[in-house]
C-alpha positions as CSV (number, residue, x, y, z in Angstrom):
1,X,0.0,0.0,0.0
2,X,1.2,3.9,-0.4
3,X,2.6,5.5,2.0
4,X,0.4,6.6,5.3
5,X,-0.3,10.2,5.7
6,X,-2.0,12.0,8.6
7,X,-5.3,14.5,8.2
8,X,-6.1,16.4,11.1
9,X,-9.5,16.8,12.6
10,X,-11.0,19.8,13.9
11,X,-10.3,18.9,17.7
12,X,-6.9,18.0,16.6
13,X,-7.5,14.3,16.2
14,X,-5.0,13.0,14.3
15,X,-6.3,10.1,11.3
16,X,-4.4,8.2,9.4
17,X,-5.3,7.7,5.6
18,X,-4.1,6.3,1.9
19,X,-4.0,7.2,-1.3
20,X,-4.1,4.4,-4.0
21,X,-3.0,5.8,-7.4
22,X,-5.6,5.7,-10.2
23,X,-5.4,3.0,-13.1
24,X,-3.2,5.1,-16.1
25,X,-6.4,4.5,-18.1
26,X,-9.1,5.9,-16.0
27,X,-10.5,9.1,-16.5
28,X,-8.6,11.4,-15.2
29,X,-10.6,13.5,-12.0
30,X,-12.2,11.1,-9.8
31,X,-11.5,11.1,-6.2
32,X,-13.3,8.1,-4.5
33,X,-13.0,8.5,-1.1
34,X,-14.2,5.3,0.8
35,X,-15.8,5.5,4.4
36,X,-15.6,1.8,5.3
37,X,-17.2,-0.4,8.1
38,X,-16.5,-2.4,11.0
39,X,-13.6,-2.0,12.7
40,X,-11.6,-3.6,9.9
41,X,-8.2,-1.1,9.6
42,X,-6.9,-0.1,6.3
43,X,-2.9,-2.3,7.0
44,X,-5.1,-5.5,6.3
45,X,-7.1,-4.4,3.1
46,X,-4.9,-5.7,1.3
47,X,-4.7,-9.3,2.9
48,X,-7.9,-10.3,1.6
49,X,-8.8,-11.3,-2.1
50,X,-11.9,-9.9,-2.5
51,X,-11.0,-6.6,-0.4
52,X,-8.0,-6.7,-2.9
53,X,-10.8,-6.9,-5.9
54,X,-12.8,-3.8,-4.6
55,X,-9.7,-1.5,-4.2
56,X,-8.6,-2.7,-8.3
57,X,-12.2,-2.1,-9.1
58,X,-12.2,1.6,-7.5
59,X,-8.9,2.3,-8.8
60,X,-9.9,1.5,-12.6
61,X,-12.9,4.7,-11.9
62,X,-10.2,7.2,-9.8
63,X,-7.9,8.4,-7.1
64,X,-9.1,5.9,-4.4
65,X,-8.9,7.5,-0.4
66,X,-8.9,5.4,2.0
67,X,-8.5,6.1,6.4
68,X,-8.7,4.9,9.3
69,X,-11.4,6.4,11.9
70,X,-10.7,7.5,15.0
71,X,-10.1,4.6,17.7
72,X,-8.7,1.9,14.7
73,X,-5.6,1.0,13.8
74,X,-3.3,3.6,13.3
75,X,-5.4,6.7,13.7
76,X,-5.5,8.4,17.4
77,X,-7.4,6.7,20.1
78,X,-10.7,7.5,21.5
79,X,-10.4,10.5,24.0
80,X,-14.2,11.8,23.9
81,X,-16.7,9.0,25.2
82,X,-19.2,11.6,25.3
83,X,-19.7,12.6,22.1
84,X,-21.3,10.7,19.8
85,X,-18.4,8.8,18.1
86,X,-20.5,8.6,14.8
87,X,-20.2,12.0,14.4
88,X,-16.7,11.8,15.6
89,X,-16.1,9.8,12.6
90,X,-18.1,12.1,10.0
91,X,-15.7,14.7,11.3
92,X,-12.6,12.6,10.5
93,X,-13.9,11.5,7.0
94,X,-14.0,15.9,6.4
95,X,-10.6,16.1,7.3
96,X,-9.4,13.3,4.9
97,X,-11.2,14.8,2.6
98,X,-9.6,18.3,3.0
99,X,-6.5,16.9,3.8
100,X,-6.1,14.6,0.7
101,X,-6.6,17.0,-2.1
102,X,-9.9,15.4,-3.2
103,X,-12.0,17.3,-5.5
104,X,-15.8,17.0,-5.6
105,X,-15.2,13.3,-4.7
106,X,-17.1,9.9,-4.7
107,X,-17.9,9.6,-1.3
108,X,-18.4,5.7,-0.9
109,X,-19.6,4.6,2.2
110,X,-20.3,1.0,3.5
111,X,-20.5,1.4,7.7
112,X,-24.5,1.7,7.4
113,X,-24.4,3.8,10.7
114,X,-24.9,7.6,8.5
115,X,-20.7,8.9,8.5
116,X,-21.1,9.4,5.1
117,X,-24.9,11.0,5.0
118,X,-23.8,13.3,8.5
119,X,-21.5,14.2,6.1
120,X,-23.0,14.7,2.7
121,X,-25.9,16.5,4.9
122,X,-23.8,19.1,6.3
123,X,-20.9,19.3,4.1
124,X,-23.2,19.2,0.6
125,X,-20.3,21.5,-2.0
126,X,-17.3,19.1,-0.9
127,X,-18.4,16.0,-2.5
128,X,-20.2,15.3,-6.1
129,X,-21.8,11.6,-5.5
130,X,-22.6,9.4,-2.8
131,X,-23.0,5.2,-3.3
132,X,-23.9,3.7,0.0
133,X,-24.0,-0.2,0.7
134,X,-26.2,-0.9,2.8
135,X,-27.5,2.1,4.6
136,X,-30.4,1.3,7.2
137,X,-33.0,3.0,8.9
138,X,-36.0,0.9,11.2
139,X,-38.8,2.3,11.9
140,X,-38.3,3.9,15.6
141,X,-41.6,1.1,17.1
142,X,-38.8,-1.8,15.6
143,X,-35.7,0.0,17.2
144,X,-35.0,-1.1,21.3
145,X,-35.9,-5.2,19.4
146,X,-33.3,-4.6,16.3
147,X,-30.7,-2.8,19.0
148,X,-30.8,-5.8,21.3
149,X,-30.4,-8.2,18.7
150,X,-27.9,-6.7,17.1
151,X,-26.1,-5.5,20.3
152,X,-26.2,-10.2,21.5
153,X,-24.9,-10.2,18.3
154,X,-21.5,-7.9,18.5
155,X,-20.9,-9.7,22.4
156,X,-20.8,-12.9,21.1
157,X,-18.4,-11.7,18.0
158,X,-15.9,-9.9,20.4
159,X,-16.0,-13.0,23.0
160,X,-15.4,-14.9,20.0
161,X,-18.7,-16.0,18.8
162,X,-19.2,-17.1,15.2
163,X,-23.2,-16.4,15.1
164,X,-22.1,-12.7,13.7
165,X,-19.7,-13.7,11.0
166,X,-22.4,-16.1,9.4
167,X,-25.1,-13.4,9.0
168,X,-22.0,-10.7,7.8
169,X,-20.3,-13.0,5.8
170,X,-22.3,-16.4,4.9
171,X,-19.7,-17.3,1.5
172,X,-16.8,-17.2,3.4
173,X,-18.2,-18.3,7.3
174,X,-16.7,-21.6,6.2
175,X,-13.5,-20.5,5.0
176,X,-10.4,-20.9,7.8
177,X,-8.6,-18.2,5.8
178,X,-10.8,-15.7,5.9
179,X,-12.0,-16.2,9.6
180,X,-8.0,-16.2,10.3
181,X,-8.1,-12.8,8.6
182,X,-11.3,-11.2,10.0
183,X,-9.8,-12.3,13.6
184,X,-7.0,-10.2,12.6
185,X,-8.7,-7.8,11.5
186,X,-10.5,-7.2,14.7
187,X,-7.4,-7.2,16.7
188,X,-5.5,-4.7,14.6
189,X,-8.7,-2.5,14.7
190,X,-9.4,-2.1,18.0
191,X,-8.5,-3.8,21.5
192,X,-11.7,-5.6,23.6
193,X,-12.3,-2.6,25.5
194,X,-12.0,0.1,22.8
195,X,-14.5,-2.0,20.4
196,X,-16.9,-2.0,23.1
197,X,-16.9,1.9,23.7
198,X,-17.4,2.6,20.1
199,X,-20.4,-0.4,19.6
200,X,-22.2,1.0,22.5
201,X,-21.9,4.5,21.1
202,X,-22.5,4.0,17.6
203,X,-25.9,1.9,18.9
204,X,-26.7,4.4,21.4
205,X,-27.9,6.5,18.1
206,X,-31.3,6.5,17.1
207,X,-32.5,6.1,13.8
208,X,-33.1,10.1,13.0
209,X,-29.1,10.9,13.5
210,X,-28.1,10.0,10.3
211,X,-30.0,12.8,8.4
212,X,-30.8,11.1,5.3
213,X,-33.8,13.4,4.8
214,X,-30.9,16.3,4.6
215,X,-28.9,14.9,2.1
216,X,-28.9,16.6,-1.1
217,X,-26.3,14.7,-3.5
218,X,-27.3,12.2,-6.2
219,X,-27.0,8.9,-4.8
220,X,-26.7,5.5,-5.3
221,X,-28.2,2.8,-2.5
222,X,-26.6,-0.9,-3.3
223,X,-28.0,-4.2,-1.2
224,X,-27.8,-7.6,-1.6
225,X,-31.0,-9.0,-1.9
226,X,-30.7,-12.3,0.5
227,X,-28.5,-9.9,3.1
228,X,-29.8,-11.9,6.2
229,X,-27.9,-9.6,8.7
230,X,-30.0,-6.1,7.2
231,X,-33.4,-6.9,5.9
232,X,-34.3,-5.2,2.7
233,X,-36.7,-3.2,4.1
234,X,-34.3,-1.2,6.2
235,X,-32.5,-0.5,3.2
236,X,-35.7,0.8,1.1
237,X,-36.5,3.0,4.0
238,X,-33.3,4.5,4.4
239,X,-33.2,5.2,0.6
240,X,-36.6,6.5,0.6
241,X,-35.8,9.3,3.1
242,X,-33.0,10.6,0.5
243,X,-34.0,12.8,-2.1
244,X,-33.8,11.6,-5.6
245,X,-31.9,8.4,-4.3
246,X,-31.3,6.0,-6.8
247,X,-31.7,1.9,-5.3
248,X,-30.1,-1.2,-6.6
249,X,-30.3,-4.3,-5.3
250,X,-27.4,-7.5,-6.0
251,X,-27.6,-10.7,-6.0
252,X,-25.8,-12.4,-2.7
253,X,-26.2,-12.4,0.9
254,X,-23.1,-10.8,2.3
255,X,-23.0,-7.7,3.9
256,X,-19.7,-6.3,2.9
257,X,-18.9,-5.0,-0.4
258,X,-15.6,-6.9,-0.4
259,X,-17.5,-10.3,-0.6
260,X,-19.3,-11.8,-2.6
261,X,-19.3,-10.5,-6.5
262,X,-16.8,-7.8,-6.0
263,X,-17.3,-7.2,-9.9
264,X,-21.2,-6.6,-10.0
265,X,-20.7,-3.8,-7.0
266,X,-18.2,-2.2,-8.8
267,X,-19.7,-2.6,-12.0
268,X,-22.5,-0.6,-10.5
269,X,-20.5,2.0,-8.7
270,X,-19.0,2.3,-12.4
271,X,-22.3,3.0,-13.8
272,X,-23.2,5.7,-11.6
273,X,-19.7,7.5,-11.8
274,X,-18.4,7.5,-15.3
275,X,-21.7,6.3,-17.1
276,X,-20.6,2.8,-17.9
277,X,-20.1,-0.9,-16.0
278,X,-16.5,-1.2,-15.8
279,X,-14.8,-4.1,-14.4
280,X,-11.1,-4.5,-13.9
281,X,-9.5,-7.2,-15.8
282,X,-9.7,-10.9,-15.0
283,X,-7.2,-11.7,-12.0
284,X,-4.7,-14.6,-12.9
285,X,-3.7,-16.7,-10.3
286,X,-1.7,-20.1,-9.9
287,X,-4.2,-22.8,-8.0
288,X,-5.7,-26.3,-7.4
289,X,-9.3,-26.9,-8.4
290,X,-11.2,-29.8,-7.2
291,X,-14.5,-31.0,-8.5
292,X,-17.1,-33.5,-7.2
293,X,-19.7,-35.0,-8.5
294,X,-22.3,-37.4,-6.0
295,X,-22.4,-41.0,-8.0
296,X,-25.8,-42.1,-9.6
297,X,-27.4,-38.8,-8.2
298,X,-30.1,-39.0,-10.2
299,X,-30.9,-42.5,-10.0
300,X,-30.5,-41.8,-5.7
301,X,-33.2,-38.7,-6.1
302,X,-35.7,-40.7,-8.2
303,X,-35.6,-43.5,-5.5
304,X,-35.5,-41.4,-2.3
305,X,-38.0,-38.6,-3.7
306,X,-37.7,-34.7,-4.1
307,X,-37.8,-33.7,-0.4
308,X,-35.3,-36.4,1.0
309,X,-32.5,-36.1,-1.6
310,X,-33.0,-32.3,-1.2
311,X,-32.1,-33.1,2.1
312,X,-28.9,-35.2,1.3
313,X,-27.8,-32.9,-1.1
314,X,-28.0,-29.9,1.4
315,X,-25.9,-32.2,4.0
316,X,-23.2,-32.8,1.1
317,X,-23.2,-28.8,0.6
318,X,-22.5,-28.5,4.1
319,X,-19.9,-31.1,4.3
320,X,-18.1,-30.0,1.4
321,X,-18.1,-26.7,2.1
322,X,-16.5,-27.3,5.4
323,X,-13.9,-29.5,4.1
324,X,-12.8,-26.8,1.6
325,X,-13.1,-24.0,4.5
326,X,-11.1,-26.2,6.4
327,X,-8.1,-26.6,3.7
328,X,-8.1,-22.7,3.1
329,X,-10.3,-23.2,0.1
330,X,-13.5,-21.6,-0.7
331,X,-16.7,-23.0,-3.1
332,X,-16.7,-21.4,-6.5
333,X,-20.2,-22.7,-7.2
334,X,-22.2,-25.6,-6.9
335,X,-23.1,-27.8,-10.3
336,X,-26.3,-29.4,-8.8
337,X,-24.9,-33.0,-7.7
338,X,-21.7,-31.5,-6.7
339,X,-19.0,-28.5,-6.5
340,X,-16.3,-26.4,-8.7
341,X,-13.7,-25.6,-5.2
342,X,-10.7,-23.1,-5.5
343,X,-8.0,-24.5,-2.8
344,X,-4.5,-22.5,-2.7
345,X,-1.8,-25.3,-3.2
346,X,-2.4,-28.8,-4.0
347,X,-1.7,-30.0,-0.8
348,X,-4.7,-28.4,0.6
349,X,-6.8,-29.5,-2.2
350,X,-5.4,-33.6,-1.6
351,X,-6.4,-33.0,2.4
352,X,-9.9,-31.5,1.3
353,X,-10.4,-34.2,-1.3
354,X,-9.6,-37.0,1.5
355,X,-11.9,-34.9,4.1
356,X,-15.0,-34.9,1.5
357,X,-14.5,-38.8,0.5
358,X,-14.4,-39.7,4.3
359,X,-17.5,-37.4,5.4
360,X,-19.8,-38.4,2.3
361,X,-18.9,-42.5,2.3
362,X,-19.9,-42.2,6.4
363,X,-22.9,-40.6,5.1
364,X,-23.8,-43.5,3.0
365,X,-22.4,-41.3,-0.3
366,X,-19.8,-42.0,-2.9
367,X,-18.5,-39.0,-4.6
368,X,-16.0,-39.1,-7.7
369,X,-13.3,-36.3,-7.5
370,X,-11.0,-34.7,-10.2
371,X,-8.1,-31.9,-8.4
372,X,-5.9,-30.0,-11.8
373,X,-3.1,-27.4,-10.3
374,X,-3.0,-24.4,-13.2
375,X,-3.4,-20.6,-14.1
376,X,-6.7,-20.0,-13.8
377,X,-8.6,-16.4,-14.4
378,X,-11.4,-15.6,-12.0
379,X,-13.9,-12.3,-12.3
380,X,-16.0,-12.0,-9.5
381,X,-16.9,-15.3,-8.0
382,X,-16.5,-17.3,-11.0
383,X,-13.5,-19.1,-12.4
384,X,-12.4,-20.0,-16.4
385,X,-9.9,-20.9,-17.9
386,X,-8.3,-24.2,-19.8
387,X,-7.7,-25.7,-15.8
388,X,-11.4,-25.7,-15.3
389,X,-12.2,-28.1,-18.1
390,X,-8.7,-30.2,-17.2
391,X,-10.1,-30.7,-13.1
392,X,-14.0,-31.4,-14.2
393,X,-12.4,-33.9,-17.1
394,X,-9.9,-35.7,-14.4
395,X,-13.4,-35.9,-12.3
396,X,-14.9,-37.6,-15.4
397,X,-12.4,-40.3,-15.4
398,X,-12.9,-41.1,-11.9
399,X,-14.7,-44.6,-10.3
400,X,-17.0,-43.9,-7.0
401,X,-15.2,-42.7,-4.2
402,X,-11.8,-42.0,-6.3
403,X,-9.5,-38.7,-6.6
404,X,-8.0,-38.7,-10.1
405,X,-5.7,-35.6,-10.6
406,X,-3.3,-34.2,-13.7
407,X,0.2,-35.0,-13.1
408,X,0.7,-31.3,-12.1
409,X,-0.7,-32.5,-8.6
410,X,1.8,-35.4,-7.8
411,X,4.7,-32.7,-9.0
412,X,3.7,-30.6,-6.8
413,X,3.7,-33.0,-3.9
414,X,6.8,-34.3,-4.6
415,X,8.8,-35.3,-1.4
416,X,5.6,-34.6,0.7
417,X,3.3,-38.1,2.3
418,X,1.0,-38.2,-0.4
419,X,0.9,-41.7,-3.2
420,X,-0.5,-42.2,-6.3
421,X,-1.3,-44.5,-8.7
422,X,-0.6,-43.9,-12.4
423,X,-3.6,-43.9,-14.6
424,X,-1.4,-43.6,-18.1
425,X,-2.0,-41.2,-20.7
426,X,-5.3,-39.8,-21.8
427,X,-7.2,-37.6,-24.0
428,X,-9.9,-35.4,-21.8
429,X,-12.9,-34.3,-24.0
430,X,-12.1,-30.3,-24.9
431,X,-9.2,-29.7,-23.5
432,X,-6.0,-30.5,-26.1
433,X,-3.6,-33.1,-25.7
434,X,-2.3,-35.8,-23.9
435,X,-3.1,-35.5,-20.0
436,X,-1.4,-38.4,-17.7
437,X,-3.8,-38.7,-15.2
438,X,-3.6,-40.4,-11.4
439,X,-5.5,-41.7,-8.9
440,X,-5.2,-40.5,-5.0
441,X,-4.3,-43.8,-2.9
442,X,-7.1,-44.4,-0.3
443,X,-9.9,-44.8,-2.4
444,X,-11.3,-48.4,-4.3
445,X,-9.3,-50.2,-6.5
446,X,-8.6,-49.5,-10.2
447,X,-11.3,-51.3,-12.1
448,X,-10.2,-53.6,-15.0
């Protein structure tokens, strides 16, 4: 990241911000200024894939600010408990504004307390747009039952709790990586104590605070339409309070804009700046992909009948995503009778394939497997690429309860306590050439 500057709030608070160079082909002009959530500091933005996805996204439209807020990571620490810290924070998002050159900036917002509208309401010549992920306003008869929800919800998240991370986060709630990271996160934000302070402040504001009826600049309202953690309605009432505020709703469930499909928001934010969906290109990474089919699915749903095999298949969901959470991996997408997984080394794809073959066969399930290591391009949440076809045409090959991988995946192993069995060469439908193919040891027998 670029080098950490200080802005300095009215009451001499210092905060600490970025400035991430613009793409050489964007239009040249746009300052983005991004008032984020959480308590997530801006030193581990760039430890996450998808966070890394939004900041190339925002990059490819303008000059991208980002800070952090008073009480995180390396800005100054809470001194006023009195105050209300949310407008502590609107105050600290003016001076990175003044402080970082920005003119007539995007003012992207997702905390969903009002910074950015305290802001936009009272600051309305120092910024041009507004997009705000999931702003929320409940109705004031809702408020004292959505605050102590929501206030069980952030105890058992600081003491450790995982009940907050699946409504915040359900894609990646499986995936060790990324709860190592948000763990992280939290502790580089802000200690026990300090998190505390700023929760009970921020929910100690009622619904009326964030002046959303004030706020005069176009803007655009973004929410993901299966967002568990912030009904839709709370949305559509916040955005009905704003003049002239334009709503769009994504598909997905998460409630940060770093999850998810990264491209869709930004392709949306893209819209709404510059007047057309741009995406950044296509990022290229080295990886193992594993896919799994269930054997004689259809033959198992015909006998057991709609409702019980929809219950069977959402047991080998859950047990598959787990596995790959478990290896560091996360699910690409599911294919109906089974799953396309991105894991990052080959070793952690082998461990996941052996931890799906042993939970599935104890649940009365054989699964075939294929597991390619290769370049592979993903947008969004999607993958392509030539070692796509090469993983799902080493699953093809496959017996029940066998792992047949590319010889790219015994390379990479070598030296490490991992056999296989050569398959010989083969030809796999679409992809060209001669593939020499292996089974994982552990599974049945070759047959014939």
């Amino acid at each position: 990241m670029s080098e950490v500057k200080y802005a300095r709030a009215e009451d001499g608070t210092h905060v600490a911000y970025r400035v991430l160079d613009a793409d050489a082909e964007c239009d040249p002009g746009n300052d983005i200024v991004m008032a984020s959530g959480g308590l997530i500091p801006m030193e581990v933005f760039e430890d996450d894939p998808g966070f890394v996805r939004l900041l190339e996204g925002l990059s490819n439209l303008g000059r991208v600010v980002v800070f952090d807020r008073r009480g995180l990571g390396l800005s100054d620490p809470l001194v006023d408990l009195k105050r209300p810290i949310l407008d502590q924070w609107a105050d600290d998002l003016s001076a990175v504004v003044g402080a970082s050159g920005a003119k007539d900036p995007v003012v992207f917002a997702w905390d969903g307390y009002g910074v950015a509208t305290r802001f936009a309401a009272r600051y309305p010549d120092r910024l041009r747009l507004l997009v705000l992920h999931h702003p929320m306003m409940v109705p004031d008869d809702r408020w004292d039952a959505w605050l102590a929800e929501r206030s069980a919800l952030v105890r058992g998240n600081l003491g450790g709790g995982r009940d907050l991370l699946e409504q915040i986060a359900p894609s990646r709630a499986s995936d060790a990586s990324f709860r190592d990271w948000y763990a992280r996160a939290g502790r580089a934000g802000a200690s026990p104590t300090t998190a505390s302070r700023i929760w009970e402040s921020v929910f100690s504001s009622r619904p009326g605070d964030q002046l959303f009826g004030q706020v005069e600049t176009p803007t655009l309202v973004l929410h993901r339409r299966d967002n568990v953690y912030l009904p839709a309605e709370a949305v559509r009432l916040a955005e009905a309070h704003i003049k002239g505020a334009t709503l769009v709703e994504l598909n997905g469930a998460d409630h940060f804009p770093f999850l998810g499909d990264v491209d869709a928001l930004v392709a949306e934010i893209a819209d709404f700046v510059v007047g057309e969906r741009r995406l950044p290109p296509p990022q290229r990474l080295l990886a193992a992909l594993m896919f799994t089919d269930l054997v004689a699915s259809t033959e198992r749903a015909a006998s057991l009948g709609d409702d019980h095999w929809k219950s069977v298949l959402d047991r080998h969901d859950v047990s598959v995503r787990a596995a790959v959470g478990g290896c560091g991996g996360n699910v690409v997408k599911t294919t109906g009778d089974g799953v396309l997984a991105l894991l990052p080394s080959a070793g952690a794809a082998v461990r996941a394939a052996e931890r799906v073959r042993g939970t599935l066969a104890a649940d009365g399930l054989d699964v075939r497997i294929g597991i390619h290591v290769g370049d592979v391009d993903r947008r969004g949440n999607d993958v392509s690429g030539l070692g796509v076809h090469a993983a799902a045409r080493a699953m093809a090959v496959a017996d029940p309860g066998q792992v047949v991988v590319t010889a790219s995946v015994p390379t990479a192993l070598t030296g490490q306590a991992a056999a296989f069995e050569a398959l010989g060469a083969h030809k796999l439908k679409g992809v060209p050439g001669t593939w020499e193919l292996y089974r994982l040891a552990g599974g049945p027998a070759v047959k014939g």
